[in-house]
Legacy VTK file of the C-alpha trace (Angstrom):
# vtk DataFile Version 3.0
C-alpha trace
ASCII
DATASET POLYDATA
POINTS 216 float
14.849 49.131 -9.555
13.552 48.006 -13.111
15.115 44.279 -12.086
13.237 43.877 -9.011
9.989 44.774 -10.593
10.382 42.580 -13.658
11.568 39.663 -10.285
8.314 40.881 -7.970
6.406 40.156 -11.594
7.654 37.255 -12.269
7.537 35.766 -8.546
4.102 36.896 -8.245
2.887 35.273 -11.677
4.552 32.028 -10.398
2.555 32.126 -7.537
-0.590 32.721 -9.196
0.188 30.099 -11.711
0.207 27.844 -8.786
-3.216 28.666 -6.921
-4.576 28.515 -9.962
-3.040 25.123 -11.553
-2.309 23.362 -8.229
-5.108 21.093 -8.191
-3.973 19.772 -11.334
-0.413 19.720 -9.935
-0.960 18.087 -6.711
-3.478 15.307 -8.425
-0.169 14.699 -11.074
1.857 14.148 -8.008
-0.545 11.800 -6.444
-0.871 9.845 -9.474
2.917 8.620 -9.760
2.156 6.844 -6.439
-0.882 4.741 -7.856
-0.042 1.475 -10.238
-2.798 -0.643 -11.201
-1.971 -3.521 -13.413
-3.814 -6.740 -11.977
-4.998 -8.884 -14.763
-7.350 -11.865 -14.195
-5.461 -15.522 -14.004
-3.965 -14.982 -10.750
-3.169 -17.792 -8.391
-4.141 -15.587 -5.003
-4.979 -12.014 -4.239
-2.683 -11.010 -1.329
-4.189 -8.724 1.157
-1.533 -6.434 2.596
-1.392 -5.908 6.489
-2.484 -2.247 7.653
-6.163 -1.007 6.584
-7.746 -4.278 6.507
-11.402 -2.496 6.353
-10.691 -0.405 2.640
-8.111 -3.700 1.055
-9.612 -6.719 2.064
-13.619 -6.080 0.900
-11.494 -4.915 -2.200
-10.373 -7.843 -2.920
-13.513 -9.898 -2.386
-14.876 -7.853 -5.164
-11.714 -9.236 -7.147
-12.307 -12.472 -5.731
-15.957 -12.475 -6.613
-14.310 -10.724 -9.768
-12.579 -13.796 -10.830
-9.323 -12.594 -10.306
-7.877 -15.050 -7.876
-9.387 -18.373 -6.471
-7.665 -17.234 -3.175
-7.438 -14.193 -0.516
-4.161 -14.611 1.755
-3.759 -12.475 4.402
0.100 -11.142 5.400
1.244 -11.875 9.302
1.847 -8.394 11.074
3.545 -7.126 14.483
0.979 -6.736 16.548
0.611 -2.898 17.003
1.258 -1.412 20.645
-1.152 1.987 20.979
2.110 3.293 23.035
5.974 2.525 23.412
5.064 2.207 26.963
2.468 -0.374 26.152
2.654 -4.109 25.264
1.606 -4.971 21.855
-2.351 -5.478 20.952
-3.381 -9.046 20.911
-5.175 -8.283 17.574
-4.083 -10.035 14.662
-5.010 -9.140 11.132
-6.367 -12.669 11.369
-8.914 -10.951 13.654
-9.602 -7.936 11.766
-10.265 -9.514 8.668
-12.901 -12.429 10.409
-14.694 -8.830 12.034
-14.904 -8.022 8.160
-16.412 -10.917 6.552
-19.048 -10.932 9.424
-20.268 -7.967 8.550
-20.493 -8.180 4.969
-21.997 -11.765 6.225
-19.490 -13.269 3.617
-18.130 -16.951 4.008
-14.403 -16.904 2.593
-12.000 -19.432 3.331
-9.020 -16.766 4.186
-5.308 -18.069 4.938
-2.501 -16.973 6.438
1.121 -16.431 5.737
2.742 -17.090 8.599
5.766 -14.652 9.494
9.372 -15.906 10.136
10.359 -13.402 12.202
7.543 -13.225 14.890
5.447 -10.523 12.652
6.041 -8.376 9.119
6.992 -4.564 10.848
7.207 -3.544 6.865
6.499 -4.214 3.417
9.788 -5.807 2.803
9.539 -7.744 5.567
5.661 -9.384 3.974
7.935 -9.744 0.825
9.938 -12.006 2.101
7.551 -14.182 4.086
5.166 -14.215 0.636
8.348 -15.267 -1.573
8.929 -18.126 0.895
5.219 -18.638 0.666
5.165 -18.207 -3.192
8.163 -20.763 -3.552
6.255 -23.729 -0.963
2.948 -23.631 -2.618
4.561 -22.916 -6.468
2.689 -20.023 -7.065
3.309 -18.442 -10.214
0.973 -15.185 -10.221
0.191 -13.174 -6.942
-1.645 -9.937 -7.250
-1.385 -7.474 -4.063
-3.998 -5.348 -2.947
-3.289 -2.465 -0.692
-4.179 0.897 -0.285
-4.375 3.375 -3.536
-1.293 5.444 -2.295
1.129 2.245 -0.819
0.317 0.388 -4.515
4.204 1.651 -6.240
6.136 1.215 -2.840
4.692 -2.209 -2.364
5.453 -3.332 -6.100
8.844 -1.751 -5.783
9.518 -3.834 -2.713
8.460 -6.962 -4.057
10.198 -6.834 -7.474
13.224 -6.290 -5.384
12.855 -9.470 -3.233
11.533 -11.170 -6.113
14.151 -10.378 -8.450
15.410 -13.460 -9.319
12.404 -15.797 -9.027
10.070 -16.518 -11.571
6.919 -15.429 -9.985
4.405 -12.553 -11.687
3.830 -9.523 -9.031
0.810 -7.038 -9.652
-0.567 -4.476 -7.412
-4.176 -2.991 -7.088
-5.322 -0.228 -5.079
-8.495 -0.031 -2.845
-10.635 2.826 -3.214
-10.607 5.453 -0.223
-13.996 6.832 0.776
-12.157 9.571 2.051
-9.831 11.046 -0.241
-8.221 10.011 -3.423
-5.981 11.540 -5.807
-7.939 14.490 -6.872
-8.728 15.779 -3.551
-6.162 14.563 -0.901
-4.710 17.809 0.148
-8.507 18.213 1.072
-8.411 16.504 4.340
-5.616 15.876 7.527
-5.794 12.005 6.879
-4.908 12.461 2.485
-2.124 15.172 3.501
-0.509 13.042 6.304
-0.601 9.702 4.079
0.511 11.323 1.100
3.370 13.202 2.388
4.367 10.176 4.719
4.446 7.728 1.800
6.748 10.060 0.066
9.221 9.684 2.774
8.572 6.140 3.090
8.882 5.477 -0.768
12.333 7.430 -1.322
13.972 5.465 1.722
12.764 2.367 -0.015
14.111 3.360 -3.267
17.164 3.567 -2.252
16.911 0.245 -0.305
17.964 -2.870 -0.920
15.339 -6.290 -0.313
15.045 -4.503 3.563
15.069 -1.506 5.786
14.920 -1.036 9.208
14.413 3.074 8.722
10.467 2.480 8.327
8.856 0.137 10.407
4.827 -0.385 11.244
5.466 -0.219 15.224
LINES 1 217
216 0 1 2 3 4 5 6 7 8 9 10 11 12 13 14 15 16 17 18 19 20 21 22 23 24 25 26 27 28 29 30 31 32 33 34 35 36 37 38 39 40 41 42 43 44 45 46 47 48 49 50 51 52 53 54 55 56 57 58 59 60 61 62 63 64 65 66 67 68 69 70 71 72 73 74 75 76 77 78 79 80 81 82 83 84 85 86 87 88 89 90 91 92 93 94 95 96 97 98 99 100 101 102 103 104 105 106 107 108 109 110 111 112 113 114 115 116 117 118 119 120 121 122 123 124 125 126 127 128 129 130 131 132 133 134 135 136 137 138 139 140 141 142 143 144 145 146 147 148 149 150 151 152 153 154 155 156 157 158 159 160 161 162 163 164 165 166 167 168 169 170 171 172 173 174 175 176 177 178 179 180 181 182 183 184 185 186 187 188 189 190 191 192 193 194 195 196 197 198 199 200 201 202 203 204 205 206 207 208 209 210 211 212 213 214 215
């Protein structure tokens, strides 16, 4: 009897060590997701395909910033709302133009075209930017994505770009509605944290491609 009270004690105490210290937990946890090393000197800022209306005004700040002299933009899938459906015209091409209209910015923005009809992952931009990287002799590329996607992007990259001499850095855009100290606050900063969990162990153990995770 004396063992099961001194277990209810210590079960309960856990518990309550938790309520009381899980924001600091749950922020620690968010944090190993988020690098941000981008240093000034880099040949373009590379806007990752996905939330084009958070990264890309991002990275005109950088731009404006001095960061880069150039903003690429990666070539994506285009997304179907349905399996039943046929793929959305919209390009990221497209989203990005609607952005610079209405922060009335001129910005000469380019593309890198896919080779296989449309990135469906991170691994798959990789690729297209290394063959990008290697035409154009690029020598420092700094990608800008979303806070939470900034290690699993980097982590992709290094791995295609393992054995070529070309600097990768990774920033993250600010969220205006959650970030690392409040994301179990909302649906959205549960469901993308917990997701990119899942999505950053399967590319872990992944080589320069995986077709476990794709953005279709």
């Amino acid at each position: 009897m004396k063992k099961i009270l001194i277990s209810c004690l210590i079960v309960v105490i856990l518990i309550g060590m938790i309520v009381i210290w899980h924001p600091l937990i749950l922020t620690q946890c968010a944090h190993f997701f988020t690098v941000n090393n981008a240093t000034k000197g880099a040949d373009v800022l590379v806007v990752l395909s996905g939330n084009t209306s958070v990264r890309l005004p991002y990275a005109i700040e950088l731009y404006q910033q001095g960061y880069a002299p150039q903003i690429l933009l990666t070539d994506e899938k285009p997304l179907a709302k349905s399996p039943k459906l046929k793929p959305s015209s919209t390009t990221s091409l497209d989203r990005a133009l609607r952005v610079l209209k209405r922060m009335e910015v001129q910005l000469d923005l380019r593309m890198v075209q896919s080779t296989t009809g449309g990135a469906t992952s991170t691994f798959d931009e990789a690729h297209d930017l290394l063959k990008y990287s290697l035409q154009h002799n690029l020598k420092h590329i700094i990608l800008v994505t979303d806070t939470h996607h900034t290690r699993r992007s980097l982590l992709a990259f290094k791995k295609v770009f393992k054995k070529n001499n070309v600097l990768v850095e990774v920033t993250g855009a600010p969220n205006a509605i959650f970030h690392e100290s409040n994301w179990w606050q909302s649906d959205y900063g549960i469901s993308e944290y917990v997701l990119e969990a899942v999505k950053y162990t399967v590319y872990f153990f992944s080589t320069q491609d995986t077709k476990l995770i794709q953005n279709y």
